[in-house]
N, C-alpha and C positions, 0 to 999 in steps of 0.2 A: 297654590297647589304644589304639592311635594313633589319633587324632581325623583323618578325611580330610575335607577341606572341599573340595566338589566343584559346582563349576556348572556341570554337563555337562549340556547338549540333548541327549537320544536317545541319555543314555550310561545304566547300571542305577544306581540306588541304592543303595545297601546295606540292603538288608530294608526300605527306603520302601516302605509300599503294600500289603505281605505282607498274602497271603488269611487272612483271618479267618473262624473257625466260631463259629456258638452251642450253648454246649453244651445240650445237650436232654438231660434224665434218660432214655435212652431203654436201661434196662438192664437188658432182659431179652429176647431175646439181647442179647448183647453187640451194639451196633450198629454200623455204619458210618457215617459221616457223607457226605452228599452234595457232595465238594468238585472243585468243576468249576475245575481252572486256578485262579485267583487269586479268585478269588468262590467262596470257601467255604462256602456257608449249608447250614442244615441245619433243614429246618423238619419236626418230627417229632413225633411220640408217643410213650409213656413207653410200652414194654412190658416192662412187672416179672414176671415169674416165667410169662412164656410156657412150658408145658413143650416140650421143644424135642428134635428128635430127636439123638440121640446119634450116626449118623453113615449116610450111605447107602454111599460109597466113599472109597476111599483116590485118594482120587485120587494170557557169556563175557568172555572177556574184550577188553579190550582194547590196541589198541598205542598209548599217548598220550604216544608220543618226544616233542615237543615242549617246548621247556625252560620252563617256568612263569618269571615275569621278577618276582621281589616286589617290589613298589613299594608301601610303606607308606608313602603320604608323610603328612607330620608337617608341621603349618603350613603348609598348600598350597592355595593358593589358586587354582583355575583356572576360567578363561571361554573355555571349547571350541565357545560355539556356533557355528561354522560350520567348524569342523571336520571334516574330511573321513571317519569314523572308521568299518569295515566289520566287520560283520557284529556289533557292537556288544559287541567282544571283543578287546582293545587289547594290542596287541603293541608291544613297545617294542625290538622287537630293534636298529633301524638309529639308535637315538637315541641320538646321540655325546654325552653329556652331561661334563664332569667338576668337580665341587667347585661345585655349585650353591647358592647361598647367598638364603634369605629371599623364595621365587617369589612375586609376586602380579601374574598376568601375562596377558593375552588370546590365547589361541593362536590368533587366528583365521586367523591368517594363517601355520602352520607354517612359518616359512620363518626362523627365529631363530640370527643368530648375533653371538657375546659375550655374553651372556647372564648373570647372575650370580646365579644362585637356592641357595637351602640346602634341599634335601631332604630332609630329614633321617627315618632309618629308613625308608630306599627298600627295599623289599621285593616285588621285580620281578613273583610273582605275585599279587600282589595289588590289582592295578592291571586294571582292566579297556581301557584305551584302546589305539586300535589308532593309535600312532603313525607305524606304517612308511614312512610317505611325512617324516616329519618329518627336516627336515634342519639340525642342530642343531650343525653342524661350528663348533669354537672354542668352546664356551662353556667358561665358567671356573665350575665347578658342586661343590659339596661334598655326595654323597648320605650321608646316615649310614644304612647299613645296619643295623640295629641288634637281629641274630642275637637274641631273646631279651632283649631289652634290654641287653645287655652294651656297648653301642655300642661293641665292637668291630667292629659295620658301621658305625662313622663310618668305616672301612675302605670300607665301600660309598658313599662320596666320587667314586669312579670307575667311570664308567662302565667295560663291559670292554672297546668299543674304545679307550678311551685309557688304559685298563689295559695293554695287549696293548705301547701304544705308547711308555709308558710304560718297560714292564720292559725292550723292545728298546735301544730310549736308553739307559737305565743300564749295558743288557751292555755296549754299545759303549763306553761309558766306563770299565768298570770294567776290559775288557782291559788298556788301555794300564798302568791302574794297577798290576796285577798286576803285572806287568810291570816296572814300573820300580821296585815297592816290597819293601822286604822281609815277610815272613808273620811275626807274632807275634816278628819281632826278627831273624828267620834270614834268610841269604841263601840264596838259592835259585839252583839251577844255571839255568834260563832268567832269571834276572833281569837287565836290561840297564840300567847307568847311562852318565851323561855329566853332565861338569861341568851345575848349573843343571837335572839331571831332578828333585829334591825340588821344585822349582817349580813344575815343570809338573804331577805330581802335586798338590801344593796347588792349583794350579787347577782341573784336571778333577777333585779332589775335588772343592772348593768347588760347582762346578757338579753335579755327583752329589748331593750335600749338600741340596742347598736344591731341585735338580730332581726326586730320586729320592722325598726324602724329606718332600718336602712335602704328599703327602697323608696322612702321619702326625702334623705336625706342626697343620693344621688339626684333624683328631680329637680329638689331643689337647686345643686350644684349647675344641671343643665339650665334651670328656670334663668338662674345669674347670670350664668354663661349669654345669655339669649337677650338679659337685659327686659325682661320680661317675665319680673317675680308674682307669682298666682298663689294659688291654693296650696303648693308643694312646701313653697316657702312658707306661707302662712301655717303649715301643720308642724313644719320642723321647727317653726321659733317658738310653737306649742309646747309642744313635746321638749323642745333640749330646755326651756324655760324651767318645767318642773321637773326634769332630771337634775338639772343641776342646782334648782333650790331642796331637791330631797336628799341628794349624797350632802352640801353643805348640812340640811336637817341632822344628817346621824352623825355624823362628825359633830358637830355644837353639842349633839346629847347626850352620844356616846362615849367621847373622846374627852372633849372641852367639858363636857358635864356643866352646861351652860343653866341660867334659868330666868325666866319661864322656861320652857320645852319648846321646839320650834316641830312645829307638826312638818311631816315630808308628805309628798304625794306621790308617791311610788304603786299607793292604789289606783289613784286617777290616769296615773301614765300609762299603769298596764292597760286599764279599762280602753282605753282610750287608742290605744294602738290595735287594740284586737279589735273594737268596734270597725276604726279606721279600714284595717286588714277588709273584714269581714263584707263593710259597704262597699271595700273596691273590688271583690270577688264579684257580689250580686252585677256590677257597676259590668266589669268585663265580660261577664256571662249575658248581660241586655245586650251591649255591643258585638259582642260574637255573633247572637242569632239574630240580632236585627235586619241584617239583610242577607235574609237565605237564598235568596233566588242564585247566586253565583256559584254556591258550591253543588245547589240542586243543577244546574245546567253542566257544572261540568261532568258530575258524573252519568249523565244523559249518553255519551260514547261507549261503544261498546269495547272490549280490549282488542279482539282480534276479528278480521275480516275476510270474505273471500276472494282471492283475488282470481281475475282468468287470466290463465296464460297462454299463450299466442297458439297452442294447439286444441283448447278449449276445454281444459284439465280447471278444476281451480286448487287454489292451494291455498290456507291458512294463512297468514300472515299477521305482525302485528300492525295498527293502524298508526302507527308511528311509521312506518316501511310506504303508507299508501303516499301518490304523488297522484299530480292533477294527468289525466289523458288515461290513467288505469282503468280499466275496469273491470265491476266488482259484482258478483253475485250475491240478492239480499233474497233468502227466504224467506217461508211463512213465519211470525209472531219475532221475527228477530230485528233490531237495533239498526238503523241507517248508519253505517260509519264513516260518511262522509257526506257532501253536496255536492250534488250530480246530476246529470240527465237519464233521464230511462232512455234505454234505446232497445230495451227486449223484455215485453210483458205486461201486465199492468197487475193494481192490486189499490188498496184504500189503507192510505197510510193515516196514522195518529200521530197528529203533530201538536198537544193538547200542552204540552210541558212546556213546548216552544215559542209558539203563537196566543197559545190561548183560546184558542177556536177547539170546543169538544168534541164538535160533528169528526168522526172520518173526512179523510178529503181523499176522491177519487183520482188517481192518477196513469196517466198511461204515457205511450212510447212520445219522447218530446217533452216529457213535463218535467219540473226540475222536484227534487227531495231535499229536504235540508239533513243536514247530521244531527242525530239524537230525536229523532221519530221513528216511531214503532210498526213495520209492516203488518200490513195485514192478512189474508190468508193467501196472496197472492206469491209468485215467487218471480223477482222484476233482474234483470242486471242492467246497471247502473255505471255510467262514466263518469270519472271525479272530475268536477270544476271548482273542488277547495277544500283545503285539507288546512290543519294545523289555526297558524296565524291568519290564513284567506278564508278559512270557514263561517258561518251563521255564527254559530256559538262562541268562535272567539272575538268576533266581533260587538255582539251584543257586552259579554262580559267585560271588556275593554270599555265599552261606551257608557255601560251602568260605571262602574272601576272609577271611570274618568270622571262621571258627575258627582260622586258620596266625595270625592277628593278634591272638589272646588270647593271654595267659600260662598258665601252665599249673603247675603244682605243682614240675614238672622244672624249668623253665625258672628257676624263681624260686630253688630252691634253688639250680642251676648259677650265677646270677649273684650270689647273695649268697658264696658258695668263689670268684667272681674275683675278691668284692672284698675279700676276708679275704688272698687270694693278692696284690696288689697293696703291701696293705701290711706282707704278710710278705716278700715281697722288698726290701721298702724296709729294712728291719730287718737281713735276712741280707745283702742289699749294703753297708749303713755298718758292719756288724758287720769284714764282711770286708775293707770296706776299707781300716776302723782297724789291725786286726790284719795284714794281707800288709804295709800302709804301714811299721809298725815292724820286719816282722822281713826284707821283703824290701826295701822303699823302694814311691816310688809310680807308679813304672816298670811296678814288678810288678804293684804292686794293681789300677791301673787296669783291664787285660784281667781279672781276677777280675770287678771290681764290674762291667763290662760285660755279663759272662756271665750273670751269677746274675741280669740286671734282662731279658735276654733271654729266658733259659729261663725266667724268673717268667710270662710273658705268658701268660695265661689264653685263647689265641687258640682252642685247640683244645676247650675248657670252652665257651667262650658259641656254636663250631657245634654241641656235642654233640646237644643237645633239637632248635635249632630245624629241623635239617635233617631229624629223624626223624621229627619232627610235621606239618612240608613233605610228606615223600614218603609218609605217610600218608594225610594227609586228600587230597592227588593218586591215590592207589591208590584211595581208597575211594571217591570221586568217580565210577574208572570204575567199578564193581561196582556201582552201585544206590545204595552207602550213604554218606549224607551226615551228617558230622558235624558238631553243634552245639554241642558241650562237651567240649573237649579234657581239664580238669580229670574230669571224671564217667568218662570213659573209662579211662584210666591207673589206676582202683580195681578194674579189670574182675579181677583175679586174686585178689580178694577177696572176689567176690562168691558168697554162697552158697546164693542162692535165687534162680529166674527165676520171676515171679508173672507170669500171663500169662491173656489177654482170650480166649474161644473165640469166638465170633461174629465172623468176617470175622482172624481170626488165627491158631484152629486149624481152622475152617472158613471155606466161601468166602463165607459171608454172602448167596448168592443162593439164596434162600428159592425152591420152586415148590411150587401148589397143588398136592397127592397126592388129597385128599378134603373136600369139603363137604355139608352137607347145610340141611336146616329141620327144626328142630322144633318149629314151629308150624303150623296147619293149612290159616291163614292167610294165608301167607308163601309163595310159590313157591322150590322150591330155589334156583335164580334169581338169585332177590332177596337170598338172602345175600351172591351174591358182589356184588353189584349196588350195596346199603346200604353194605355192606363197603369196595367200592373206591371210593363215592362218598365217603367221609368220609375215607381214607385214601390220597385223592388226591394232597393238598396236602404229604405226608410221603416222608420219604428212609431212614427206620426199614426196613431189611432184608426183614422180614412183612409192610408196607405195602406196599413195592413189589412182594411174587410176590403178592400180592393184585389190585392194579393191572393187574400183567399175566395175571392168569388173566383176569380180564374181560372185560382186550381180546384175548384168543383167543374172545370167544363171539360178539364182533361185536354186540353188545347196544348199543341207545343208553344212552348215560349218564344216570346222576340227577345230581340236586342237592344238594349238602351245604351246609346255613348253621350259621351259628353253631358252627363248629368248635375244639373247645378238649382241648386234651392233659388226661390225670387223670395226675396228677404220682403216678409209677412204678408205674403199671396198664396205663395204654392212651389211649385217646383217644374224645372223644363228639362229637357232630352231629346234626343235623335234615336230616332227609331227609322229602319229601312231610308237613312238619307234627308230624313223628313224631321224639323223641328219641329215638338210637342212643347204648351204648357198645359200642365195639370192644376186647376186653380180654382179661384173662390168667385162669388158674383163681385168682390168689393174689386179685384182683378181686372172685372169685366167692364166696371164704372168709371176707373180712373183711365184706362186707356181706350176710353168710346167705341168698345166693342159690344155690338148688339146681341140680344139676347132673348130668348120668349118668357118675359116676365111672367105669363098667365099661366104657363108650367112650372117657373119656378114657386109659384105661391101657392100649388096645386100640392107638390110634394111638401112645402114648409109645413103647409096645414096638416100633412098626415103626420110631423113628427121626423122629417128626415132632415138631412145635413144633403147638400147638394155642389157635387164638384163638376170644374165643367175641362174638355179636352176642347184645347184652343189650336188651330194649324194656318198658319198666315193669316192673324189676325181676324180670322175665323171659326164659328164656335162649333164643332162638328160631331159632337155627342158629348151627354150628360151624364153621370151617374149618383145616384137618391143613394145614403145610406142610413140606415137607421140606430138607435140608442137605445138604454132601458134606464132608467133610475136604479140605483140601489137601493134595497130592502131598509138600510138600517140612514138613509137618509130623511127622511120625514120625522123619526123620533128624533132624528138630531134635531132636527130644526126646530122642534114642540119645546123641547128641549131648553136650548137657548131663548128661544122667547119665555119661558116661566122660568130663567134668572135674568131678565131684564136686559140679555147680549139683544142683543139685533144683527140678526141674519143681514148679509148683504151680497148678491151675486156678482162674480167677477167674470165674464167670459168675452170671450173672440165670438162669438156666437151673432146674428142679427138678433134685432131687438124681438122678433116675432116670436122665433124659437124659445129665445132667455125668457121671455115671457112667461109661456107655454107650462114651461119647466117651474118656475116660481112661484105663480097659482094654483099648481096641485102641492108642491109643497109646503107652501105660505110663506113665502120671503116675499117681502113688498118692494123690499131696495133693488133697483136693477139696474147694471150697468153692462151693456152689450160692445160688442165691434169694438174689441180692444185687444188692442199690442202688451206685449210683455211689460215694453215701459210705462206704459196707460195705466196695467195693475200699481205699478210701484207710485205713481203718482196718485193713485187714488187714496194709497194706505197713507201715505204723508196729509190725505188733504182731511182723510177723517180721522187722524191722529191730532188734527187740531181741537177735534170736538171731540175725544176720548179716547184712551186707550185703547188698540187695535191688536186683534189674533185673527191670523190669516191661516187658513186652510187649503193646502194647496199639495198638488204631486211632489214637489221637490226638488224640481228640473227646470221645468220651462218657466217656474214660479220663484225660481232661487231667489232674485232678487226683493222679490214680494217676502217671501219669508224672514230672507237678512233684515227689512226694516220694520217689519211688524214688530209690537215689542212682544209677542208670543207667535213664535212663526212653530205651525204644527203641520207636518210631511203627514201623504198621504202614501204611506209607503207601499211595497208591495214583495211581500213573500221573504226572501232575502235581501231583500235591497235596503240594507240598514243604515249604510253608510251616508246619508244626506246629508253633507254636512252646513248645510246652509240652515237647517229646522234645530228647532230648543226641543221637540219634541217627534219622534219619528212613532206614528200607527204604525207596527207590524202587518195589522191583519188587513188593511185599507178596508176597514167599516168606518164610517162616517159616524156611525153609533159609538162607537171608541172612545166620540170625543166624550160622549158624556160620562162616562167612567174618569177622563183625564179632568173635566172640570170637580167631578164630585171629591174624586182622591188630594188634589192640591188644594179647593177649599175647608177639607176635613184638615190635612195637611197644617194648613196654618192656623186652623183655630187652634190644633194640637201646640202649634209654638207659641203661640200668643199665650196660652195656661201654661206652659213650663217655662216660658221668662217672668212669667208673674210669679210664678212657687217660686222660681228661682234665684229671683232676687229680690221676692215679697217677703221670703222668711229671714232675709237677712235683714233688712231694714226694721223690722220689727224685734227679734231676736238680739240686733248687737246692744241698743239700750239695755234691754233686760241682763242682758251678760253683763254689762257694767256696770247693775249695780243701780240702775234708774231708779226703779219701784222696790228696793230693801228696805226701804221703810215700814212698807207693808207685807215684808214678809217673802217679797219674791225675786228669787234669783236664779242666775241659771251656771251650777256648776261647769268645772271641764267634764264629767263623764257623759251630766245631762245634755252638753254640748256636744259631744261627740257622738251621741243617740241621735240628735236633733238632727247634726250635719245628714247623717248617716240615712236617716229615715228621708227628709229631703229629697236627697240621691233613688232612691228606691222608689219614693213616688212619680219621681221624674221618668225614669225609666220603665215605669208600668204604664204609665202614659201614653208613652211611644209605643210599646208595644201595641196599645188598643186601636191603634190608627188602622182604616181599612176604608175599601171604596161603599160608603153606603146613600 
């Protein structure tokens, strides 16, 4: 992956700064972690073997035309700070760059021209900067595009305006050639001489030559340089090959007035660079919009925002000016320009561009907004908890950014077959050239060994992967699902167990109190929930929180909880009024032979409730029942997975009654209950013996489950992007997501599997024919017909990719 050395003011970093969780043994239920935006914390208690209710109820897309512009730069050095750059999502559309050489440069002043930078493996979306005012006319720039490393995007040396302008120039010149030359030896009925036309041809060659072809000829120099000769180099020993057997041509027939006549190829060569041009125009226009989703997000921000000011004025601003703790008045039908808390209003924001999710989503005082959703008829003020680099949006962009810029299993093997292809052409062109030389002369050989070095060019090989992997992780972008491990994904049609978290994954993890009581005499009902929520304050544990919020439905004043401390995979204790509490589990109550009314707790397991119990000198003196629901979009998961032959498996802290419960309305037959965080990890190794394992899980309490699954997929939630433990993070935490992420990655690689076979199918079949195999009977494949062949190749490859989508 290409090192981007970036010294951008108020541009995103690449995963700088990403929210961080602690992980807390909190695993029974399955917990959630408290991660608000980029401040991920999670301060909780461990509840091990809460029994937990088995279930109360069961309970779009988008259009992101925009062409993704990957800019991988490689040795790049930049000073943006006063750069003018919007919505902090960098478009490079108007920036005329070409054959940038070695940048280390101050943009401050966007206004550059001559310029002589090397950018080598520019990879248009992967480039957050919004250049569009940059006006960059004249520079002499070399981008190496570098598709999968193949640096046959040293080909992306050109920018595609002076691509465009590029190829125009060359037609223009290559007319006249055509024109005045004969094709492969023959004269042609529009062809038009006059004493002194082989001249003129040698010139407007010459100038084709070194105009047309010179951004092949830099590549190639890089390719050397790299020690890592491909396709760049294979076009230039094309091309300079019949350059310089056609200037010898007119010289011998012109000068020397030699005889026989030595035919030149000055037609072939024009043809040939123009086609060339022309397929890498198509070539960089597939890669530019292959992955639209980054520049569709960035421009999701709106320019200017309201801010309030301390006398309750607000005032215009640009959202460049906004910092975290501001805040910000968002009206009716207008742009969230940052993430925040409501803390005045409510309204139904469209978050449809972001998440994925088309419904409205209702929000009010407390709830957080991300940046780049659309208010709706409400008018809310909002306090910023992320702006810029700590934002949703730059987050996601960075993390899509970061996966199109890894290599990938594909990737690696499509470039080590171009470079086996490079040097097999080198073989089958001196083979053949030896051979045509003796038996036809080297008249003849020449357009052989030209052909065979052409149609060798690996051009269509090194777009296969990257373009497929581009409009992937662009697809999956808009749908929710962001991915972090292009490698872990590509094994998906191997995989043959989904081991999976119920707490906040097959359920919605919002716990509410159903029943409590005292069982002490001296204890007001009360006070359980009282002691309860005082010590279970300070925690983001799923039954901590409907605890917390039963209380504050009673309107009760608060106690005091001191001395609070987690019991590592039970529950959690405190003092309250002098008096130590533990808040805990039945598994709690087993190992340190404290009694309990078994026939009430079997009373609430049955209805569906999770059951914690308040413990005071080893005595149990009220209980409280809380309840769960399923998610909607769980059961199709699961239908799901069983008709592609995965097998569901549950993994919870739960007792085995509840796990149960839960798994026979859903239909998961595997059950595995009353288990610790390490339990999950030991599980994923033991069915990793018997197949490949993807684990589903919140992303927290299941890090380490995700880290060894060889497909660990985060149940993420709302902003909390940053998991970095998961290959794949849900945005929207639907369960249903997953089947979108299976269909998109096994579309995915059937799409590579057909563009490693074009792409190194047509070569293995083609190189014979260029040399000359089957002229016996008549068929061969000149350089033009080669240069059509390469070309067409390349175009198939890339239609390809485009058609990839989740079906």
């Amino acid at each position: 992956m290409c090192e981007k050395k970036h010294d951008m003011n108020d541009v995103e970093k690449h995963n700088g700064e990403m929210a961080c969780c602690k992980h807390h043994d909190h695993s029974n239920p399955d917990h959630k972690c408290d991660m608000h935006h980029d401040d991920m914390k999670m301060e909780g208690h461990s509840h091990s073997n809460h029994e937990n209710m088995s279930c109360c109820s069961h309970g779009g897309e988008h259009d992101h035309s925009h062409g993704d512009h990957h800019c991988d730069m490689h040795h790049m050095n930049h000073d943006m700070g006063n750069m003018d750059h919007e919505h902090k999502g960098h478009d490079m559309n108007h920036m005329d760059h070409e054959h940038m050489h070695h940048m280390d440069h101050d943009m401050s002043d966007m206004n550059h021209e001559h310029m002589d930078h090397d950018m080598n493996h520019m990879d248009h979306s992967h480039m957050g900067h919004d250049m569009g005012h940059m006006n960059m006319s004249g520079m002499g720039c070399g981008m190496d595009m570098g598709h999968g490393g193949m640096d046959h995007g040293s080909m992306g040396h050109i920018h595609m305006g002076n691509l465009k302008l590029k190829f125009w120039i060359s037609l223009i010149l290559t007319i006249p050639i055509i024109i005045m030359s004969p094709m492969m030896g023959m004269k042609m009925p529009f062809q038009v001489t006059f004493p002194g036309s082989d001249f003129v041809v040698l010139v407007l060659g010459t100038i084709l030559f070194i105009y047309g072809g010179y951004p092949f000829f830099t590549s190639c120099i890089s390719e050397m340089k790299s020690k890592k000769p491909g396709m760049m180099s294979l076009i230039t020993m094309g091309i300079s090959v019949a350059y310089v057997y056609s200037v010898y041509a007119v010289i011998a027939n012109d000068i020397l007035k030699v005889t026989p006549m030595v035919n030149d190829f000055f037609w072939e060569l024009s043809t040939l660079i123009v086609i060339m041009l022309l397929g890498h125009w198509i070539e960089m226009n597939s890669v530019m919009n292959a992955g639209s989703a980054l520049n569709k997000l960035a421009e999701l921000l709106p320019d200017n925002a309201h801010l309030v000011q301390s006398d309750g004025q607000t005032k215009d601003v640009s959202v460049h000016e906004l910092s975290e703790g501001q805040t910000i008045l968002i009206k009716s039908g207008e742009k969230v320009p940052a993430d925040g808390t409501i803390v005045d209003g409510s309204t139904a924001l469209n978050e449809s561009l972001i998440t994925g999710e088309s419904r409205d989503v209702q929000k009010g005082v407390d709830d957080s907004v991300i940046g780049g959703s659309i208010n709706g008829s409400g008018t809310i003020k909002v306090k910023i908890t992320g702006t810029g680099e700590s934002g949703y949006l730059s987050k996601v962009m960075n993390m899509v950014s970061e996966a199109q810029a890894s290599k990938s299993e594909a990737e690696d093997l499509a470039n080590k077959v171009a470079g086996y292809l490079f040097y097999a052409a080198l073989i089958v062109a001196v083979i053949a050239f030896v051979t045509w030389s003796i038996l036809d002369g080297v008249a003849y050989a020449i357009p052989i060994t030209v052909s065979v070095l052409i149609i060798a060019c690996p051009h269509a090989l090194g777009l296969a992967i990257p373009l497929i992997i581009s409009r992937m992780t662009s697809i999956s972008a808009t749908h929710g699902l962001l991915i972090r491990n292009k490698t872990a994904l590509e094994g998906i049609k191997q995989i043959r167990y989904a081991l999976m978290d119920k707490t906040g994954t097959l359920t919605q993890g919002d716990f509410k109190v159903n029943a409590y009581d005292s069982l002490d005499s001296n204890i007001d009902k009360k006070d359980v929930i009282k002691i309860a929520a005082a010590i279970e304050a300070s925690s983001s544990h799923p039954l901590a929180q409907g605890i917390v919020q039963a209380f504050k439905d009673l309107n009760e004043s608060p106690l005091q909880a001191e001395n609070v401390e987690e019991i590592a995979g039970s529950g959690i204790k405190g003092t309250v009024d002098g008096k130590e509490y533990q808040v805990v589990s039945s598994s709690y109550l087993d190992k340190n032979g404290i009694d309990y009314d078994q026939k009430t707790a079997d009373k609430y397991l049955q209805q569906g409730n999770s059951l914690s119990y308040v413990v005071e000198n080893g005595k149990v003196v009220g209980y409280i029942a809380e309840g769960d629901s399923i998610k909607p979009g769980a059961k199709d998961m699961i239908d799901f997975l069983n008709s592609q032959n995965i097998i569901p498996v549950m993994l919870t802290g739960d007792n085995q009654q509840a796990a149960d419960k839960v798994a026979s309305i859903l239909g998961i037959k595997e059950v595995n209950a009353q288990l610790v965080p390490e339990d999950k990890q030991k599980l994923v190794t033991k069915y990793q013996e018997q197949g490949k394992v993807m684990f589903i899980g919140d992303g927290v309490n299941d890090a380490p489950s995700l880290t060894k699954a060889d497909l660990g997929v985060a149940i993420g939630s709302g902003t909390d992007v940053a998991i970095e433990s998961a290959d794949v993070v849900l945005v929207n935490s639907d369960p249903a997501d997953v089947i979108n992420l299976v269909k998109l990655a096994k579309h995915a690689r059937t799409k590579m599997i057909q563009n490693l076979w074009w792409g190194a199918g047509y070569n293995i079949i083609a190189l014979p024919l260029a040399a000359g195999a089957l002229s016996s009977i008549g068929i061969i494949i000149g350089p033009m017909l080669g240069a059509v062949i390469m070309s067409l190749s390349t175009v198939i490859v890339a239609i390809n990719a485009m058609t990839l989508k989740i079906k």
